[in-house]
C-alpha positions in Angstrom: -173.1 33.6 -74.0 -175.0 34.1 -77.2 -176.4 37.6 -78.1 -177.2 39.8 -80.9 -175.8 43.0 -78.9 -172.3 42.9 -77.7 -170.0 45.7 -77.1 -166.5 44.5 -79.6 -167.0 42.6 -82.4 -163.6 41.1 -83.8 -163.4 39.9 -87.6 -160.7 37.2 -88.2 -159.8 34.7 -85.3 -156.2 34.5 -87.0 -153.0 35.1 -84.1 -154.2 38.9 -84.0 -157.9 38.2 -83.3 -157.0 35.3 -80.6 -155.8 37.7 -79.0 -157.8 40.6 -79.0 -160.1 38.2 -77.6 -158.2 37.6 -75.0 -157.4 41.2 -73.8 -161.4 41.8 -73.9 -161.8 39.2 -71.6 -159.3 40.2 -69.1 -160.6 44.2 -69.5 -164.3 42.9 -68.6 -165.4 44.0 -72.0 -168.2 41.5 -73.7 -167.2 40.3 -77.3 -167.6 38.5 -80.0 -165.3 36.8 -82.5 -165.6 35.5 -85.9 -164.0 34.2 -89.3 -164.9 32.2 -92.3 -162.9 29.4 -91.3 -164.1 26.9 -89.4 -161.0 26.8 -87.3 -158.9 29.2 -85.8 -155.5 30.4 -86.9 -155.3 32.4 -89.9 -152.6 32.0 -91.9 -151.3 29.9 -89.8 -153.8 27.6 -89.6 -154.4 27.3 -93.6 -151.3 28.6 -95.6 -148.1 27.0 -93.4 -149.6 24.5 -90.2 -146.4 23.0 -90.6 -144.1 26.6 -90.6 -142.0 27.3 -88.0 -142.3 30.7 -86.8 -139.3 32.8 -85.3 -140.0 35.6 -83.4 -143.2 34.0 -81.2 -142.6 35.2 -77.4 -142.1 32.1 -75.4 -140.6 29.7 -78.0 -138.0 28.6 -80.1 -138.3 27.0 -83.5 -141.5 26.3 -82.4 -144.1 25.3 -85.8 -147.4 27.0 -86.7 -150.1 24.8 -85.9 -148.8 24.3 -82.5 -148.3 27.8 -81.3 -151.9 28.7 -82.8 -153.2 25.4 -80.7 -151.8 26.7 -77.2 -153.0 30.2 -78.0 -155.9 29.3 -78.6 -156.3 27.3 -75.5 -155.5 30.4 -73.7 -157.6 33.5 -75.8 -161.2 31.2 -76.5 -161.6 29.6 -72.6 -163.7 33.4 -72.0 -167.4 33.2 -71.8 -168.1 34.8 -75.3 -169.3 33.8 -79.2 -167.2 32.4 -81.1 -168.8 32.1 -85.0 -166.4 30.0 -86.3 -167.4 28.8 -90.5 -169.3 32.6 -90.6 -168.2 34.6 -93.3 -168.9 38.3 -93.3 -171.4 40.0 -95.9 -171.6 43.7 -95.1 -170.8 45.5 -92.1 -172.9 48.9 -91.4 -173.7 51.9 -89.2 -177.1 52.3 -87.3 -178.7 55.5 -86.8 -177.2 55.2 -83.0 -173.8 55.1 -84.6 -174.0 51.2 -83.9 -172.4 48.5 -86.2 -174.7 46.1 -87.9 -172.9 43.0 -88.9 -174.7 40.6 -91.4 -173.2 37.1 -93.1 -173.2 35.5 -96.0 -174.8 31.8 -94.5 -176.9 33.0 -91.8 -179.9 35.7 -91.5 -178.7 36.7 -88.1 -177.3 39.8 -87.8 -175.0 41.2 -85.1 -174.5 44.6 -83.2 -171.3 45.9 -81.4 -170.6 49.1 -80.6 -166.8 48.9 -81.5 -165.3 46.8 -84.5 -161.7 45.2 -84.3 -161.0 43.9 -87.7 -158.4 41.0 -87.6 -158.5 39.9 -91.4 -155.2 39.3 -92.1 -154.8 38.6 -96.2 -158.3 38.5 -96.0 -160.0 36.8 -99.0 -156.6 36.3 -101.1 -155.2 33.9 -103.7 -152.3 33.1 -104.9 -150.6 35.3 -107.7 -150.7 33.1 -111.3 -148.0 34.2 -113.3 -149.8 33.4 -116.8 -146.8 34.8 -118.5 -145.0 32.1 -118.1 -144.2 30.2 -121.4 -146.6 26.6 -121.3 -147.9 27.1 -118.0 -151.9 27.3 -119.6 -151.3 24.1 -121.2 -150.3 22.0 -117.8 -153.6 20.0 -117.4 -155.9 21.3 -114.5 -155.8 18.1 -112.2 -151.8 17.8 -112.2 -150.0 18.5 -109.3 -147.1 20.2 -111.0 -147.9 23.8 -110.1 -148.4 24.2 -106.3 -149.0 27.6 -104.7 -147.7 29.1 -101.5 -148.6 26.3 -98.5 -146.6 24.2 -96.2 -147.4 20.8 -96.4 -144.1 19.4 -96.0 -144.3 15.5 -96.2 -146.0 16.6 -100.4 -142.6 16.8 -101.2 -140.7 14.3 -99.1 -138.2 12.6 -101.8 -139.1 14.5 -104.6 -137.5 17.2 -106.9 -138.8 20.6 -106.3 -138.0 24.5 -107.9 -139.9 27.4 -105.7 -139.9 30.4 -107.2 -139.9 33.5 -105.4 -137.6 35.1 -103.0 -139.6 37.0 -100.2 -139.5 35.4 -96.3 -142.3 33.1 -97.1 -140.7 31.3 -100.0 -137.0 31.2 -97.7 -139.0 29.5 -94.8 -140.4 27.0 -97.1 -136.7 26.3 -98.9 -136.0 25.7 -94.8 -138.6 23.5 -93.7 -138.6 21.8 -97.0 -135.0 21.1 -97.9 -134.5 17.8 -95.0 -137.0 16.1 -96.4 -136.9 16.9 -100.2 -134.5 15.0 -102.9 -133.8 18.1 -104.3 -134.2 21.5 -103.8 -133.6 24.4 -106.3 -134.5 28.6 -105.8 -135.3 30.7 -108.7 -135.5 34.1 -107.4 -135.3 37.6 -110.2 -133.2 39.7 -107.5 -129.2 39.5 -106.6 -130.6 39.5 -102.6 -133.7 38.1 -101.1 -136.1 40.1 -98.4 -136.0 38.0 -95.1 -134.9 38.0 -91.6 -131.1 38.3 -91.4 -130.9 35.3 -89.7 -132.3 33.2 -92.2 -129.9 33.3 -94.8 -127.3 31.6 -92.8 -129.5 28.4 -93.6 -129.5 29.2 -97.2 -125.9 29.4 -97.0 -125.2 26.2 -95.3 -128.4 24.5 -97.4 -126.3 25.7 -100.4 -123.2 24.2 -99.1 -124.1 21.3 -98.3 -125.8 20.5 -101.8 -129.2 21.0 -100.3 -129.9 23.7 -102.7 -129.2 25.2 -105.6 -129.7 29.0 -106.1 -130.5 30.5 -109.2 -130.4 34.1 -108.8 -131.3 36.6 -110.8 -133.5 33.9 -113.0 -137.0 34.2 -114.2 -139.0 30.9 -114.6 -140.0 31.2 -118.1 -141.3 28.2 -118.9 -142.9 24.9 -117.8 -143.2 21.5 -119.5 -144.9 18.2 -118.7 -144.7 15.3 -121.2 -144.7 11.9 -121.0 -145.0 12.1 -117.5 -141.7 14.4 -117.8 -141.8 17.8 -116.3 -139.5 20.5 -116.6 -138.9 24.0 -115.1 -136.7 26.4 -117.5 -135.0 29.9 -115.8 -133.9 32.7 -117.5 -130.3 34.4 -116.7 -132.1 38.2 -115.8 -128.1 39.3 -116.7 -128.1 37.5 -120.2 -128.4 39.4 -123.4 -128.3 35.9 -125.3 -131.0 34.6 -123.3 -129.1 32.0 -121.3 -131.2 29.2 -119.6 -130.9 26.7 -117.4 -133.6 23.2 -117.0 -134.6 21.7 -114.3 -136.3 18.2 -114.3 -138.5 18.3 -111.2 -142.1 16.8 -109.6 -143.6 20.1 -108.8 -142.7 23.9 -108.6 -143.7 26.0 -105.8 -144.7 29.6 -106.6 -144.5 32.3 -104.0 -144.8 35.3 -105.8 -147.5 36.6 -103.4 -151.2 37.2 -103.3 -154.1 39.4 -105.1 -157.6 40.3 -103.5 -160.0 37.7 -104.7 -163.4 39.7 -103.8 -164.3 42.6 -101.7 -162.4 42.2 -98.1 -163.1 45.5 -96.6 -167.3 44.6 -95.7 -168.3 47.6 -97.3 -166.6 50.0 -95.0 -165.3 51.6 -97.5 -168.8 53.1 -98.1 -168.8 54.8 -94.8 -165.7 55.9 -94.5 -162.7 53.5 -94.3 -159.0 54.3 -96.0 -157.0 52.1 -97.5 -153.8 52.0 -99.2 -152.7 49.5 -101.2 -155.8 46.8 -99.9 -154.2 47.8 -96.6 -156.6 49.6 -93.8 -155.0 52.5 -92.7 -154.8 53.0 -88.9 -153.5 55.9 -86.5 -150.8 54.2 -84.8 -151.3 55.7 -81.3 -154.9 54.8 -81.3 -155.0 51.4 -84.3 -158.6 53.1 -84.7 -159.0 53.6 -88.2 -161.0 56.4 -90.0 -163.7 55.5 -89.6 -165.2 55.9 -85.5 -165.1 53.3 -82.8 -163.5 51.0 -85.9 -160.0 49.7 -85.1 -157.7 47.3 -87.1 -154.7 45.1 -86.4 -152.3 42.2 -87.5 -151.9 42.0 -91.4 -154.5 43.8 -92.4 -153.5 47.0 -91.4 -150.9 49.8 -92.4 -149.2 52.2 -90.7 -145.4 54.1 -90.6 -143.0 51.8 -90.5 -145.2 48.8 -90.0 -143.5 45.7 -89.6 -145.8 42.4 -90.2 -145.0 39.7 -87.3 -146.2 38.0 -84.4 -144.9 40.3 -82.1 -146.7 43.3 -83.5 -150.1 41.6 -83.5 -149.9 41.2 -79.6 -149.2 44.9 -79.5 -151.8 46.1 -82.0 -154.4 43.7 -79.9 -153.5 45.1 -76.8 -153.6 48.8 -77.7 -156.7 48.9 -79.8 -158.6 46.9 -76.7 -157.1 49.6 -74.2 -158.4 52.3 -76.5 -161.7 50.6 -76.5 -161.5 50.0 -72.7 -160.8 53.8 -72.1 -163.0 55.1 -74.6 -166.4 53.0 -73.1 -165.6 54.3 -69.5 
């Protein structure tokens, strides 16, 4: 059902958004939902298709793409809009207290009474770290320097470094080290920040020769010559600058993400708080500060806020029952 009046409008279609879809639907409450991309899925569906994702309820090692492909099946079946390929412009308040939602390739303009916003990283891209000794010199159209993504079969046979030590970069190392000729980790830290039960694959990846760890290293320089390329680390621990090379196809940064342009839709003029480009929500309530406005998944922040699938489902849910409650 098209309209330009609906009661919830939800930005981002990524695992959160699905789903908030999917609770409207089942609490009789008309929506609409939309994202820049023109598929569904996020994260998911863009950064790691290929991923496998712990944690989802209802499977086991079960890979990105997929689980976004049966969720989907089940949250976009309802009888609403779905503006796939529609990137938000501006999002303001009517003089009834009404959201006006404009974008950037259309002239239509959308009105809900409540917003769910479902960005996830938003507008993001990768961190550059343009410190690094050589790395402005690597020509623009090799593929030496690759940035956070799961494409898998890139590196089947081929010698890779990924730098970076968080749970993205040690899911990567996982899917990444069957298929890969070699595999080594540079990370700047003596532990890395992941689920507990990850690191038993590092260990056995390490002891089987899958991997070498090089912890406590800084990547401080890159080379490519003569169709040679080379990734040096620096020993953190070393006051004569000890370093180790590594002759490789491609490195893999993970060293996180910045805000590439404004992701907050101007709310920010009307009332919305942030911390740290996160939205600040109540966490009985996932409204945020501003009225009728409610955020979950990724975007948001709250006390001990833990980012995973799980807690999307639960963020969804609540902020729709809120909504549900408060339009009775």
């Amino acid at each position: 059902m098209i309209t330009d009046q609906t009661e919830v409008a939800i930005i981002g279609a990524g695992i959160a958004g699905l789903y908030a879809a999917y609770c409207c639907e089942i609490s009789e409450l008309d929506c609409i939902i939309t994202d820049s991309l023109l598929i569904p899925g996020g994260q998911c569906s863009v950064f790691y298709p290929e991923k496998k994702l712990y944690g989802a309820p209802g499977f086991r090692d079960v890979i990105a793409k997929d689980f976004v492909n049966v969720l989907a099946s089940q949250c976009l079946k309802g009888d609403f809009e779905k503006l796939f390929g529609h990137r938000v412009k501006n999002i303001s308040k009517t003089s009834d207290e009404t959201f006006a939602i404009k974008f950037d390739n259309c002239d239509v303009c959308k009105y809900a009474k409540y917003i769910i916003l479902a960005t996830g990283v938003g507008d993001m891209k990768p961190n550059v770290p343009s410190a690094i000794v050589g790395i402005n010199d690597i020509d623009k159209s090799s593929d030496f320097i690759q940035y956070y993504r799961m494409k898998v079969d890139l590196y089947k046979g081929k010698n890779i470094v990924v730098a970076g030590g968080g749970d993205s970069a040690i899911d990567f190392v996982i899917n990444v080290a069957p298929v890969a000729k070699t595999v080594a980790l540079i990370h700047r830290r003596a532990k890395f920040t992941c689920e507990e039960v990850k690191l038993k694959y590092i260990k056995e990846l390490e002891k089987t020769g899958k991997l070498k760890l090089a912890m406590e290293h800084n990547v401080s320089e890159l080379k490519e010559q003569n169709g040679k390329r080379t990734v040096v680390a620096r020993d953190l621990n070393s006051n004569n600058f000890n370093e180790t090379s590594f002759d490789v196809d491609h490195i893999v940064f993970f060293y996180g993400f910045s805000l590439s342009g404004n992701s907050m839709f101007g709310l920010e003029d009307i009332g919305l708080e942030t911390e740290n480009d996160l939205v600040k929500v109540d966490i009985n309530t996932m409204e945020t500060s501003i009225k009728n406005c409610y955020g979950i998944g990724d975007v948001v922040t709250y006390t001990n806020k833990k980012k995973n699938i799980l807690s999307c489902f639960f963020e969804a849910d609540r902020a729709v029952r809120m909504i549900k409650k408060s339009s009775v």
